[in-house]
N, C-alpha and C positions, 0 to 999 in steps of 0.2 A: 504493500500500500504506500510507503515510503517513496520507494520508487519510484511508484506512477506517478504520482505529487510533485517527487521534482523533474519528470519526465513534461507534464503537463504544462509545470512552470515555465519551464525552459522555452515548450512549444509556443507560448501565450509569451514570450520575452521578444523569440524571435519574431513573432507576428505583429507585435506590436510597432518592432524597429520599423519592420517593412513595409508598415501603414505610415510610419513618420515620415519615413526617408519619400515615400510618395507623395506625403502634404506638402513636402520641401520642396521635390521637382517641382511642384505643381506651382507655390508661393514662386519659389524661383523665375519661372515661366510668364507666371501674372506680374510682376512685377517689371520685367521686363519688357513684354508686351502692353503694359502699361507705359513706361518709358516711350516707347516707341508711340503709343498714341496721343501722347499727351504734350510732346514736341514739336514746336514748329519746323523743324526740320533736323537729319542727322547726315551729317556728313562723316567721309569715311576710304581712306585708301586700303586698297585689295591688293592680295595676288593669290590670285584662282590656276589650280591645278587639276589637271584629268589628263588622261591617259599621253602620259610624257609632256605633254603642251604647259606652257605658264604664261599666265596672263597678269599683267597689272595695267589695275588704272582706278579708278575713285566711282566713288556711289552717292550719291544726294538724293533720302529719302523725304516723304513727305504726305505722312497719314497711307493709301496703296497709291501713289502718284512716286516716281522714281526714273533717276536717268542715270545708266551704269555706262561710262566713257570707259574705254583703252584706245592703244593702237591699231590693234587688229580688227577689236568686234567691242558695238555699240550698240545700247537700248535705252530707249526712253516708252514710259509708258505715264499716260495722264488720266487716269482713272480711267477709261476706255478701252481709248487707241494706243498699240504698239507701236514702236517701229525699231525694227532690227537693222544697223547697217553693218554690210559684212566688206570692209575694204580689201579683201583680196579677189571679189567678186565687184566693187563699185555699184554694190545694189544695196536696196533699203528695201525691205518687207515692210506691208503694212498689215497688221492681223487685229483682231479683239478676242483676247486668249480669255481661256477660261483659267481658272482660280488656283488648280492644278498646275496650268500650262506657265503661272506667272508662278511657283514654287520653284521652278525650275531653273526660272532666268532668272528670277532674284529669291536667292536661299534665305535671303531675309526674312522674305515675307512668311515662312513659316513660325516663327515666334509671334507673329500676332493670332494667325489661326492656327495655335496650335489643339485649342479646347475640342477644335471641332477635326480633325484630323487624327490628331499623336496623341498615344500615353506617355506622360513621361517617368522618368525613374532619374535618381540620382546616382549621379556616382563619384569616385575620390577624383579628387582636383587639388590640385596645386594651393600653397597657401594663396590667399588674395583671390580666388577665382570660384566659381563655382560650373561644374559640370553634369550636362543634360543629356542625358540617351532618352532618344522618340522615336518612338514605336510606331507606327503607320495602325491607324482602325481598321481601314480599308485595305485588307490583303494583297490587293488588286492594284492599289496606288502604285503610280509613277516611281516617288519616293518609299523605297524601301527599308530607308532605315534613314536615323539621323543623330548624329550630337554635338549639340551647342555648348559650345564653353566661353563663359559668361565672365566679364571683370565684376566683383562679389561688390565692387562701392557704386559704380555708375550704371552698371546691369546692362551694359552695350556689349555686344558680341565681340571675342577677339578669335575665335575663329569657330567655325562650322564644317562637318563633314558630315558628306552626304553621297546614296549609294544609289545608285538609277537604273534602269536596264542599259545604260552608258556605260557604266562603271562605278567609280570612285571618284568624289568630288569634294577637292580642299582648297577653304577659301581662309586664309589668314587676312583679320581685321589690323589696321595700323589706324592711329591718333583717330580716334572715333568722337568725335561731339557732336554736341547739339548747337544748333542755331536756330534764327529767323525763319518769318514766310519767306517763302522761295516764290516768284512768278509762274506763272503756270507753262509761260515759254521756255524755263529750264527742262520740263518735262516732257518736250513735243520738240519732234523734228523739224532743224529748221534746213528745207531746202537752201536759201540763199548761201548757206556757207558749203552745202555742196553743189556746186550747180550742175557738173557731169557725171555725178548718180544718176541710176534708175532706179525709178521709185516702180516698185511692185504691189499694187495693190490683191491682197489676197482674203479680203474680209466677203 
């Protein structure tokens, strides 16, 4: 009987961590998708890796309105409308992706929908940081798996990885803040600055 007493204990110890450690993810998560809602804007340099390639260039977030600049490859999205410009091609897509299709191009935006998407769980992080493994709801999802690692004082992203039927995708965050309203022409492609793109419309 002893035993089982402290058998049960034990069991009711460890169950209980596991409920904590998931109020954590979870505060963690809200918190930071809070951040993200609550700023008029967040600015933010990258460098995105997948399959041997590396990209750098900056992000200017702003509520889901976002325009992620490099060298190579460019999006902006204004609450609607996309537009992809791919400079090795000299073309620009124009698409209205879904919600999913915007996870993808900007990893960011999973920290705001993460409620309705991922479970999350915590896990061990560095001092100063806290870190997120998310779980997909949806089996089916694009996003197969995900974890966010968090700065534990500002709750801005310093880096993300993420699994696709692509592969493996790691995006390291640099000097991450918040700012002002941004114009909404930050957000939208502006032909005049490229005048010998094709513009593809594909909506």
């Amino acid at each position: 009987m002893k035993l089982f007493r402290i058998a049960t204990l034990m069991l009711m110890s460890v169950l209980t961590a596991s409920a904590l450690a998931s109020e954590s993810a979870d505060a963690v998560m809200a918190k930071a998708a809070d951040r993200f809602k609550k700023s008029a804007s967040i600015t933010a340099d990258y460098t995105a890796s997948a399959n041997g390639d590396v990209i750098s260039g900056k992000i200017v977030i702003a509520g889901e309105k976002f325009a992620l600049t490099s060298a190579s490859l460019s999006t902006w999205f204004d609450g609607t409308t996309q537009w992809t410009l791919d400079s090795r091609t000299n073309e620009v897509n124009v698409t209205e992706p879904t919600e999913e299709e915007l996870q993808q191009v900007n990893p960011f935006a999973i920290i705001s929908s993460f409620r309705k998407s991922f479970k999350p769980m915590l896990l061990k992080a560095p001092k100063g940081q806290y870190k997120v493994d998310l779980k997909p709801l949806d089996k089916k999802a694009d996003i197969r798996h995900a974890v966010v690692t968090f700065n534990s004082s500002t709750y801005l992203p310093v880096e993300i990885q993420m699994t696709t039927p692509n592969g493996q995708l790691l995006i390291k965050v640099k000097n991450a803040s918040t700012g002002g309203n941004q114009p909404v022409t930050v957000f939208r492609f502006n032909k005049s600055k490229y005048p010998k793109v094709k513009v593809v419309d594909l909506r």
